[in-house]
C-alpha positions in Angstrom: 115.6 9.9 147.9 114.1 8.1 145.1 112.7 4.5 146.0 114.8 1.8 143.8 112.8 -0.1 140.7 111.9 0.7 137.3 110.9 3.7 136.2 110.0 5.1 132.5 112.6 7.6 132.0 113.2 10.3 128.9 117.2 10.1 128.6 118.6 13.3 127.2 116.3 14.7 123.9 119.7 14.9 121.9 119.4 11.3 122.0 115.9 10.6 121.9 112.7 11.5 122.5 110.6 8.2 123.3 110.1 6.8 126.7 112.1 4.2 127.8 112.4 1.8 130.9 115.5 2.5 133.3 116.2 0.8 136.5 117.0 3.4 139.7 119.9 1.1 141.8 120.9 3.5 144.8 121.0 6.7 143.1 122.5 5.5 139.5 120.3 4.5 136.5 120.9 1.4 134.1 119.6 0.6 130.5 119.2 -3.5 129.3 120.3 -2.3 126.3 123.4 0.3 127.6 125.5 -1.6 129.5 126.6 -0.4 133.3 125.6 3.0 135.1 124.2 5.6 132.6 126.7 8.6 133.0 124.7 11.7 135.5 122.8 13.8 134.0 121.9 11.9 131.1 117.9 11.0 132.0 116.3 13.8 131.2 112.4 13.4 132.4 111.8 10.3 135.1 108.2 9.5 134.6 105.9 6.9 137.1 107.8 4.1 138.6 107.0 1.0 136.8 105.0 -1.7 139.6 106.5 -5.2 140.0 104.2 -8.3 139.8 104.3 -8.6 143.7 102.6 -5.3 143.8 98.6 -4.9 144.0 98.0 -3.3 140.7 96.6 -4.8 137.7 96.3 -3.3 133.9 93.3 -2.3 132.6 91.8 -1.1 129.5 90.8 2.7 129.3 87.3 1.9 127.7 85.6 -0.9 129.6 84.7 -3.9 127.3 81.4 -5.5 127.2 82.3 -8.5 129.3 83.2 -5.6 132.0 80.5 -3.6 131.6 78.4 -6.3 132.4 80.2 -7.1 135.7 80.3 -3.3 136.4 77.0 -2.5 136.6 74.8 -5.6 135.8 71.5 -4.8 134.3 72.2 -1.1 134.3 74.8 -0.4 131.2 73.3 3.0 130.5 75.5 4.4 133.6 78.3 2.3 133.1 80.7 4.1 130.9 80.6 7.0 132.9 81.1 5.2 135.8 84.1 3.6 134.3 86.1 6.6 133.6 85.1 8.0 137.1 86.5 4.7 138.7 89.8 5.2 136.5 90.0 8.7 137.4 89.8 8.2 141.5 92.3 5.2 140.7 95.8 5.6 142.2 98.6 5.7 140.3 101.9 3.8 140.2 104.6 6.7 141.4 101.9 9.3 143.1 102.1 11.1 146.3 103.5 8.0 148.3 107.6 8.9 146.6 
C-alpha cells in the first residue's frame, strides 16, 4: 500500500506530459487545481513522494557553490567537486527502498 503524501505524478499522456504534484489520500489521488478524487486510472507514472517540512531532508544544489566548497573541504578545493557529486550520489532519496 502506498504511504499517503504528495507525490509527483504523470496523469495520463493524452493529457499531458509534464510532471505534476498529486496528493495519495487512502488509495485515491487529488489535484489543487482538479477538484475532488481524480477518476482511476488516470495517473499514469507516480514518481518520488514529495517530503514534508517535518521531514529531515533539505534541498541542495547539484554543483556545490563556492561558499560550500569551502565548508566541504576547507583548504583542499582541488578534491572537492568530486567529492560533492559522490556525497550526492550515496544520498538517499525521497520515495527509495523504504515504500
Amino acid at each position: 500500500m502506498r504511504e499517503n503524501g504528495w507525490y509527483w505524478v504523470q496523469v495520463s499522456p493524452l493529457i499531458s506530459e509534464a510532471w505534476e504534484a498529486a496528493k495519495h489520500t487512502d488509495g485515491q489521488w487529488f489535484m489543487a487545481d482538479r477538484g475532488g478524487p481524480l477518476p482511476d486510472g488516470i495517473i499514469h507514472t507516480v514518481g518520488p513522494r514529495i517530503p514534508t517540512p517535518e521531514e529531515p531532508w533539505q534541498t541542495v544544489p547539484v554543483e556545490a557553490t563556492a561558499d560550500m566548497m569551502d565548508v566541504l573541504t576547507p583548504g583542499n578545493l582541488v578534491t572537492a567537486p568530486r567529492r560533492w557529486r559522490d556525497a550526492l550520489a550515496a544520498a538517499p532519496k525521497p520515495g527509495g527502498d523504504h515504500e
